[in-house]
Residue frames as qw, qx, qy, qz and C-alpha x, y, z in Angstrom:
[[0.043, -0.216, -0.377, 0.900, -20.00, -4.28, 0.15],
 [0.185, 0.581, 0.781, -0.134, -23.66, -3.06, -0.27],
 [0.301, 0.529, 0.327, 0.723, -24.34, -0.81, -2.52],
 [0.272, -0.907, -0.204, -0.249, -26.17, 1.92, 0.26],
 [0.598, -0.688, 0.147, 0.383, -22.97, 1.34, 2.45],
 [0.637, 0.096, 0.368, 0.670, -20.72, 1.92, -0.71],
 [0.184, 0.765, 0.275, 0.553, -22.47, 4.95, -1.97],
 [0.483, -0.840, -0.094, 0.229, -22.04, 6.49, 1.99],
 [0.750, -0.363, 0.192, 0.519, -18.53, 5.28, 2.10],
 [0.553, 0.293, 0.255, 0.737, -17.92, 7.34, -1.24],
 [0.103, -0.913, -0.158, -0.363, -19.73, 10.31, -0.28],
 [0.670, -0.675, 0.069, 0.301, -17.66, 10.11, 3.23],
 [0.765, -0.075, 0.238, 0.594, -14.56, 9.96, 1.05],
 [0.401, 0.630, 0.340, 0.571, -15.36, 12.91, -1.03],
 [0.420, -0.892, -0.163, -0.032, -15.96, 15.08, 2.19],
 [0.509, -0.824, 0.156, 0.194, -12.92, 14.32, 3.49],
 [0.671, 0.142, 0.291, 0.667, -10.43, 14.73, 0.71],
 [0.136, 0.816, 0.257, 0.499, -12.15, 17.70, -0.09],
 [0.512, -0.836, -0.145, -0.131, -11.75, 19.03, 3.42],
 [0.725, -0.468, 0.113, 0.493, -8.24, 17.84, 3.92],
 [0.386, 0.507, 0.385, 0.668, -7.21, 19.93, 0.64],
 [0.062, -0.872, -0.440, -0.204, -8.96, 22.60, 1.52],
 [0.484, -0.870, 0.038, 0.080, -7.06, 23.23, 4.42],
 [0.804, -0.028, 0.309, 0.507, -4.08, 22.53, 3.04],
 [0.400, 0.548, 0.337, 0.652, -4.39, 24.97, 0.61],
 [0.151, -0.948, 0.019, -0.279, -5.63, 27.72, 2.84],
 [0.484, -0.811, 0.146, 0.295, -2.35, 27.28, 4.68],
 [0.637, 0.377, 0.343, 0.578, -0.44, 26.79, 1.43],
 [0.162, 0.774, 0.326, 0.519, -1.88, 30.90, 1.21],
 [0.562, -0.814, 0.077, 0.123, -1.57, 31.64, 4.81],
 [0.599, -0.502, 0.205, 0.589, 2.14, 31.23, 4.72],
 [0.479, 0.550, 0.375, 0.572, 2.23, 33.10, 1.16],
 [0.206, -0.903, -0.226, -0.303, 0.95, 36.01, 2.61],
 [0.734, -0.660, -0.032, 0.155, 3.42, 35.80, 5.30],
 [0.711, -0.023, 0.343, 0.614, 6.52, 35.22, 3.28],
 [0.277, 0.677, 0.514, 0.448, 5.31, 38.26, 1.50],
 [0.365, -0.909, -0.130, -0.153, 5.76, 40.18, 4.40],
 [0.054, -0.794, 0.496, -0.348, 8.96, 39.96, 5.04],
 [0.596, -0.025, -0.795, 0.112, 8.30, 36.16, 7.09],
 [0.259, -0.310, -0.858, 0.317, 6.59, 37.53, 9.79],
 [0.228, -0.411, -0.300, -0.830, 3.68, 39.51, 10.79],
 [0.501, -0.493, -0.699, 0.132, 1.60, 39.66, 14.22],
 [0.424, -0.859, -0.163, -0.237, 1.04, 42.03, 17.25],
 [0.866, -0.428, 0.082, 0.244, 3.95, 42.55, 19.01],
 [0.624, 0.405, 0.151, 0.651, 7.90, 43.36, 18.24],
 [0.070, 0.972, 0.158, -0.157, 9.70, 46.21, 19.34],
 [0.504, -0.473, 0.498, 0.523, 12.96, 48.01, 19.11],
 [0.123, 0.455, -0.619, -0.628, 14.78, 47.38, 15.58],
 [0.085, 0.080, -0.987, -0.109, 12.57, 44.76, 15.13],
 [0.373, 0.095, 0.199, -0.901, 9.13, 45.57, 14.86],
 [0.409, 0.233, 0.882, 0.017, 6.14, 43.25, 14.01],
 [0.295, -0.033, -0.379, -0.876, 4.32, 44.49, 10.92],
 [0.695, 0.151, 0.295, -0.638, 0.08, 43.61, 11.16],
 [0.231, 0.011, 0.913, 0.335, -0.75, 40.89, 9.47],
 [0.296, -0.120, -0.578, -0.751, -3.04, 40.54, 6.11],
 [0.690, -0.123, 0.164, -0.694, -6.74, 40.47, 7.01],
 [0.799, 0.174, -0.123, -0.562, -7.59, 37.17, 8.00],
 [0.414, 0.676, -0.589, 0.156, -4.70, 35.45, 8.04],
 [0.049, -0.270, 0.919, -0.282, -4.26, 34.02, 11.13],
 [0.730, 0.149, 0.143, -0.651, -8.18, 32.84, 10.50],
 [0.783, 0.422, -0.399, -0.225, -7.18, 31.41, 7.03],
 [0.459, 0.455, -0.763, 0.004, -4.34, 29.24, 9.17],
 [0.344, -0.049, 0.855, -0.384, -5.75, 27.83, 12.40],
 [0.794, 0.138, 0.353, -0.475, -8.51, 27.04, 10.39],
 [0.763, 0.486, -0.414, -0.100, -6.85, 25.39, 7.47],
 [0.291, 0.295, -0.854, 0.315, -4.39, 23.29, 10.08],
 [0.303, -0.226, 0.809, -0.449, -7.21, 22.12, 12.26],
 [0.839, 0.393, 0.024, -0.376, -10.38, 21.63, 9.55],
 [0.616, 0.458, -0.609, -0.201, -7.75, 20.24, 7.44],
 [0.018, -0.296, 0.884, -0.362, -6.66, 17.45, 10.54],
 [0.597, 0.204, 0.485, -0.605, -10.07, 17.21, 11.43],
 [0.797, 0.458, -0.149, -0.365, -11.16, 16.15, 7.65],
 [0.428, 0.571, -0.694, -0.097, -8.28, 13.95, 7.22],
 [0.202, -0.177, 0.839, -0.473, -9.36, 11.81, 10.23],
 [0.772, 0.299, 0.366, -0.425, -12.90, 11.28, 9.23],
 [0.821, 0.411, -0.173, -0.355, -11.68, 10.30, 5.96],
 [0.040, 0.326, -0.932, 0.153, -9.02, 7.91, 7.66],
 [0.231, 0.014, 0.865, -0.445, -11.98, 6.50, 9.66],
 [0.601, 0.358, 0.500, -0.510, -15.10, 6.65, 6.76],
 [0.367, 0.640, -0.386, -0.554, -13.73, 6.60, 3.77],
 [0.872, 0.340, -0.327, -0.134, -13.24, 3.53, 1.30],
 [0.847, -0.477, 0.048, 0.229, -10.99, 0.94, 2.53],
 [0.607, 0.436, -0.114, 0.655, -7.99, 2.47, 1.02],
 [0.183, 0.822, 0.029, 0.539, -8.25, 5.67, 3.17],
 [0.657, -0.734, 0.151, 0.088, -6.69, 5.08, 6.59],
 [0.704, 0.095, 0.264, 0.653, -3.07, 4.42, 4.03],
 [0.351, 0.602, 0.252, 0.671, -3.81, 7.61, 2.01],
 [0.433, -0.857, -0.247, 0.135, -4.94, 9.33, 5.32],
 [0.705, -0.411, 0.100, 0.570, -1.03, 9.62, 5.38],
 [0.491, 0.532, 0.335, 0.602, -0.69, 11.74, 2.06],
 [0.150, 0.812, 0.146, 0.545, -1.17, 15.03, 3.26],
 [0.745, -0.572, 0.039, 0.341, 1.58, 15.03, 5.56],
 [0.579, -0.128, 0.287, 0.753, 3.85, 15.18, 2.75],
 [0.288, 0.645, 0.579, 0.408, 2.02, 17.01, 0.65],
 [0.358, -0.881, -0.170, 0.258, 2.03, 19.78, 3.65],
 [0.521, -0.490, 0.342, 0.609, 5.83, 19.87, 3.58],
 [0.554, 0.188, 0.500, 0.638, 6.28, 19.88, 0.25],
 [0.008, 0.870, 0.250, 0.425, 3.94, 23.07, -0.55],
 [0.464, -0.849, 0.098, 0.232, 5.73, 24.94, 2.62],
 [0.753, -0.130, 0.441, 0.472, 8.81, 23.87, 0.65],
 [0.385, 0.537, 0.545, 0.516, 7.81, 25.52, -2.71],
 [0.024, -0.984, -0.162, -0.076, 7.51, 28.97, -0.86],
 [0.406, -0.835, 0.108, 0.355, 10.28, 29.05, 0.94],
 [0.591, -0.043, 0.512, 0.622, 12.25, 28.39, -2.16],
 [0.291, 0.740, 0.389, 0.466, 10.24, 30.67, -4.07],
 [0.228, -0.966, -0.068, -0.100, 10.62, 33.51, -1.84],
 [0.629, -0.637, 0.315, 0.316, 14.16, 32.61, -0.86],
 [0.528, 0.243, 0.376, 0.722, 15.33, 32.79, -4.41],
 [0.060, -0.587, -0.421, -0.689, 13.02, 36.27, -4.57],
 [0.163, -0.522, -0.636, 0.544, 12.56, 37.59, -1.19],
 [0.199, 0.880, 0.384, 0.196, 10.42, 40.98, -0.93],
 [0.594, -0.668, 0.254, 0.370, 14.05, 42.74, 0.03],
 [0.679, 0.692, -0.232, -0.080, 15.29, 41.64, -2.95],
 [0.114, 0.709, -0.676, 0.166, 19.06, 39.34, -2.82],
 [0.640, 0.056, -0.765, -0.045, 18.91, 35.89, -1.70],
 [0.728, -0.449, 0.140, -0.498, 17.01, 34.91, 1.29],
 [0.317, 0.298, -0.867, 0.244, 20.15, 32.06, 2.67],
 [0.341, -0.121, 0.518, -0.775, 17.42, 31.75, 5.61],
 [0.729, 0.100, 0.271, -0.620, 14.58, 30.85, 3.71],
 [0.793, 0.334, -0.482, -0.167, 16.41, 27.97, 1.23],
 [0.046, -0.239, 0.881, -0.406, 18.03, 26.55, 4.37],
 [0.532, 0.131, 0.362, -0.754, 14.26, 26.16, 5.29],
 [0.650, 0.418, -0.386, -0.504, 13.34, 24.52, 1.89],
 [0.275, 0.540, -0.780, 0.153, 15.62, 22.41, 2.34],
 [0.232, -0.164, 0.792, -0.541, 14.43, 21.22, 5.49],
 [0.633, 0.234, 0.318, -0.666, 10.97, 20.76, 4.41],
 [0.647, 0.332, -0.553, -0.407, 11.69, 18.87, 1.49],
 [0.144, 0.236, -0.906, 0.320, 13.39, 16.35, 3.72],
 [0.453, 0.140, 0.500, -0.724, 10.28, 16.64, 5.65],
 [0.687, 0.463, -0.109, -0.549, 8.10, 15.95, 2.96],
 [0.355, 0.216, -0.905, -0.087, 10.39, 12.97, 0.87],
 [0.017, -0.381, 0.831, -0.405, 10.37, 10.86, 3.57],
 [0.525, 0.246, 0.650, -0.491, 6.83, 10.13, 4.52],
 [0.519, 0.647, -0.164, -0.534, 6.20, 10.30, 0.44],
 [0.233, 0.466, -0.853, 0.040, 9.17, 7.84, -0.30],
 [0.251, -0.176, 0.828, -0.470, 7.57, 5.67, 2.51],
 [0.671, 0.316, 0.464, -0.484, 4.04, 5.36, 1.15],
 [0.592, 0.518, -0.577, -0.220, 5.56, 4.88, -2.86],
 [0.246, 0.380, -0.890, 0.049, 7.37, 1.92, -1.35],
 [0.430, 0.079, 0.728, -0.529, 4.30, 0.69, 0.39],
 [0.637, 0.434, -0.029, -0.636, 2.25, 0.69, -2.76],
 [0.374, 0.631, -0.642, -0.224, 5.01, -0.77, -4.59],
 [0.025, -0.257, 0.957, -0.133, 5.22, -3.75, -2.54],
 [0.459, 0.165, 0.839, -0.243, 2.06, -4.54, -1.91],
 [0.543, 0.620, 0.432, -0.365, 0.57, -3.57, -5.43],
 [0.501, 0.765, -0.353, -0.199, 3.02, -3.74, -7.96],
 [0.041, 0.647, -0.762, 0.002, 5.99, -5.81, -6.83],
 [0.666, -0.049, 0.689, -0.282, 3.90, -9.02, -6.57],
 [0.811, 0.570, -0.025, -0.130, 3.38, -8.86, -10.57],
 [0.324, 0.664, -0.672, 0.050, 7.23, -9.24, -10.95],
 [0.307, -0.477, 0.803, -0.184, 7.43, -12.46, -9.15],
 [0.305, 0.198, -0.911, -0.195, 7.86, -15.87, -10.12],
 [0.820, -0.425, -0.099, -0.370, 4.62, -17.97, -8.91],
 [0.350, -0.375, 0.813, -0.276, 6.24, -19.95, -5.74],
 [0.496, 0.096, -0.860, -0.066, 7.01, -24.01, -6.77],
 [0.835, -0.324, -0.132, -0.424, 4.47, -25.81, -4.96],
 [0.229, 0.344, -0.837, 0.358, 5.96, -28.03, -1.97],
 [0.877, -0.230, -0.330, -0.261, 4.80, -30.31, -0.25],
 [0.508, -0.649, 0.471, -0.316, 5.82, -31.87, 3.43],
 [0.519, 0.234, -0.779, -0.263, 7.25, -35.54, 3.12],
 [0.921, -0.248, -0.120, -0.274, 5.11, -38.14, 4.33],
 [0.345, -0.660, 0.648, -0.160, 6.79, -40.45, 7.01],
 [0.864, 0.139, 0.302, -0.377, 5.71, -43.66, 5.25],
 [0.804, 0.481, 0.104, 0.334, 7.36, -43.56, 1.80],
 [0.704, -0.222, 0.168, 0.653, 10.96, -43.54, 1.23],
 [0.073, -0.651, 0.201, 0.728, 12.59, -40.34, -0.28],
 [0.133, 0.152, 0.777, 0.597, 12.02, -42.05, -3.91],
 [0.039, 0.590, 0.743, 0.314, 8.37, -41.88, -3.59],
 [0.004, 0.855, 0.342, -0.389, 7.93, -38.81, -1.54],
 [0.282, -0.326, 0.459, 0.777, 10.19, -37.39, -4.94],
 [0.023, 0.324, 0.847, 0.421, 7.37, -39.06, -7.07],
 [0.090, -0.709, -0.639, 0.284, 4.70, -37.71, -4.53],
 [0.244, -0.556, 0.162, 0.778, 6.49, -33.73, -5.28],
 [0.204, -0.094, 0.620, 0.751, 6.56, -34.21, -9.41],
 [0.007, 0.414, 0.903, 0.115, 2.91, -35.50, -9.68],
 [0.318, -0.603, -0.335, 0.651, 2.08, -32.62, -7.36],
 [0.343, -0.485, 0.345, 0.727, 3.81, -30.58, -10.03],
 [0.016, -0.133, -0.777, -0.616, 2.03, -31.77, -12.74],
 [0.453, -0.120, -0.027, -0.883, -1.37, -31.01, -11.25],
 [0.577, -0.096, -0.786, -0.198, -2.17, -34.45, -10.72],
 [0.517, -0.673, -0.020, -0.529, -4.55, -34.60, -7.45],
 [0.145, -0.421, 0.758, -0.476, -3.43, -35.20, -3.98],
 [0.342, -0.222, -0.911, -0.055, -4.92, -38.15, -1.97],
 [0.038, 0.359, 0.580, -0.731, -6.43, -35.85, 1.10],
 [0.063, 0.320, 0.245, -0.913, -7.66, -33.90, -1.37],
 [0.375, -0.033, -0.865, -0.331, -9.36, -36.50, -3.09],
 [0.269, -0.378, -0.886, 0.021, -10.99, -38.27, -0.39],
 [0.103, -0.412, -0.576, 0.699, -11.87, -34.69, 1.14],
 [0.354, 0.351, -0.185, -0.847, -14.02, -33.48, -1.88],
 [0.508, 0.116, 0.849, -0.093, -15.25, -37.06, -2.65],
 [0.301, 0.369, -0.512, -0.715, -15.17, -37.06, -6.23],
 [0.828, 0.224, 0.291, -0.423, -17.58, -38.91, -7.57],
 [0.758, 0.022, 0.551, 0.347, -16.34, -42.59, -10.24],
 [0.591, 0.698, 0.291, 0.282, -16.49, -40.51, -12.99],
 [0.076, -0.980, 0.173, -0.054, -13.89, -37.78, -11.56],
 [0.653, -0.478, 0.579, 0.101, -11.76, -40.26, -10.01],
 [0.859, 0.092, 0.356, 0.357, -11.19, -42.26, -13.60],
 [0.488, 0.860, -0.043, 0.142, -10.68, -39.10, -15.06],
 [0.290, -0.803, 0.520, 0.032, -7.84, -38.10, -12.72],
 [0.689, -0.210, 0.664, 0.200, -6.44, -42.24, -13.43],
 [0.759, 0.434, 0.357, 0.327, -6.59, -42.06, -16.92],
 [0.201, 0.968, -0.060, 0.135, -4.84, -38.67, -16.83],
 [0.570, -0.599, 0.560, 0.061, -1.86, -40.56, -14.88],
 [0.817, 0.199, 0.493, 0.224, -2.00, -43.47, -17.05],
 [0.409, 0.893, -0.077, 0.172, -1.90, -40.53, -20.23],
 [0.161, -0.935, 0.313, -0.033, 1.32, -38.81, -18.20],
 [0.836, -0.262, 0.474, 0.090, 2.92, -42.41, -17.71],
 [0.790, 0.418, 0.406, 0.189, 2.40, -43.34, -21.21],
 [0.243, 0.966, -0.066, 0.061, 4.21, -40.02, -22.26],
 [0.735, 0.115, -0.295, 0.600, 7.21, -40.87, -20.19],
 [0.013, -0.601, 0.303, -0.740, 6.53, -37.90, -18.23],
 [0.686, -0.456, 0.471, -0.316, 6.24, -40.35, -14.77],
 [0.408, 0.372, -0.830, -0.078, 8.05, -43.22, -14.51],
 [0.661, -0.459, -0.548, -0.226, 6.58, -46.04, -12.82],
 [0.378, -0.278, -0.685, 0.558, 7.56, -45.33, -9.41],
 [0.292, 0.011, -0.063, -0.954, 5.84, -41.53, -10.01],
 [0.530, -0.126, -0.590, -0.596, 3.13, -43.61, -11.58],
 [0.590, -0.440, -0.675, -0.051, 2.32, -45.78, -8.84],
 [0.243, -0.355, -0.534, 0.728, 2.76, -43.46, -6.00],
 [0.399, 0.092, -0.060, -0.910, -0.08, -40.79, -8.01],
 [0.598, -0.304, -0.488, -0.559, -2.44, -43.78, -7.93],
 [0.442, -0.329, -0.712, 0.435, -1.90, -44.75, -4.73],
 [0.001, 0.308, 0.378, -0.873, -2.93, -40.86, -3.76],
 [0.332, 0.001, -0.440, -0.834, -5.26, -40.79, -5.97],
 [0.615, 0.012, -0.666, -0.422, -6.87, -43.75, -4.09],
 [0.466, -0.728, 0.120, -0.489, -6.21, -42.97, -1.14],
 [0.982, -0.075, -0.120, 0.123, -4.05, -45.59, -0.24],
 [0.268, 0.705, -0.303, 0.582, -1.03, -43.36, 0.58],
 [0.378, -0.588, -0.569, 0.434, -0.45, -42.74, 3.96],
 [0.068, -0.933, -0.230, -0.267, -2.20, -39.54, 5.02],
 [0.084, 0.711, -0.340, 0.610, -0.12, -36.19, 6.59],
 [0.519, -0.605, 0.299, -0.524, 1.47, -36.84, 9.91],
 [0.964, -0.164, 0.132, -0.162, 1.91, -40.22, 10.04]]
């Protein structure tokens, strides 16, 4: 990436993390305030069942912190570093989970005082909320950035050739195995005489070890010389 489009891209990113946070938090506070009240607060309510006003500001602090905060999280889905259309997803849970952390705080502590069965039902709910998409991206990471170090490298294979019998296309497999060069891919990088004896005297070496036997042995100079038959045939 170019360094002028990299420095954007990081500035872009910084915007909109900041921004999606931001809002996050101001509704993190918004519903504090709320829960503080009693859980609800607005214009409206009569009877036994009045609405109390709500704190100054309040319903400011939450449409703007749930649409800025949507709003940032998009740009940095759509400018940010390539990572950020995955992470875009983070503050989904991140929502729940803080909505979670009141109602559990307040529902262990309402302003009433006694146990707020309402608001830990609620918790409850949100956590679920929250996990879920959280759980989802961990196991995304995991697979594609962690769970690839735990695996055996995958045993090289190879198609068998319709030419040679099941002996040599065994021989053709080991050789294979041993690093010892194909014949396509010999004749399709045209090594030059001084590559090519190396590769034959590195057979001849393997032979002499006893690690090929001569049928191995002569089917890794035949590919080595192109004299195989090629794929497909």
């Amino acid at each position: 990436m170019p360094l002028p489009l990299l420095i954007r891209r990081s500035v872009y990113t910084f915007i909109g993390l900041a921004g999606a946070f931001a809002g996050l938090t101001m509704l993190f506070l918004a519903s504090r305030l709320v829960l503080a009240m009693g859980g609800r607060c607005g214009s409206g309510g009569t009877g036994a069942y009045p609405y109390p006003p709500c704190p100054e500001h309040v319903p400011e602090l939450a449409l703007l912190g749930l649409f800025g905060g949507a709003a940032c999280t998009i740009f940095y889905a759509v400018k940010s570093l390539k990572f950020g259309a995955r992470l875009s997803l983070l503050p989904v849970p991140v929502l729940f989970l803080s909505m979670a952390w009141n109602f559990f705080e307040f529902g262990f502590d309402p302003p009433g005082g006694g146990l707020g069965i309402g608001w830990l039902i609620c918790g409850v709910v949100f956590v679920v909320m929250g996990a879920g998409p959280l759980f989802m991206l961990g196991k995304a990471f995991w697979r594609e950035n962690l769970w690839a170090d735990w695996q055996p490298p995958a045993e090289p294979t190879l198609r068998p050739l319709a030419g040679l019998t099941p002996l040599e296309n065994a021989a053709r497999a080991r050789t294979r195995a041993l690093n010892v060069p194909d014949a396509g891919a010999a004749q399709a990088a045209a090594p030059d005489p001084a590559e090519l004896a190396s590769a034959l005297e590195r057979v001849s070496q393997l032979h002499a070890a006893g690690k090929l036997t001569d049928a191995e042995y002569t089917a890794a100079k035949l590919r080595l010389l192109g004299l195989a038959p090629e794929e497909g045939r």
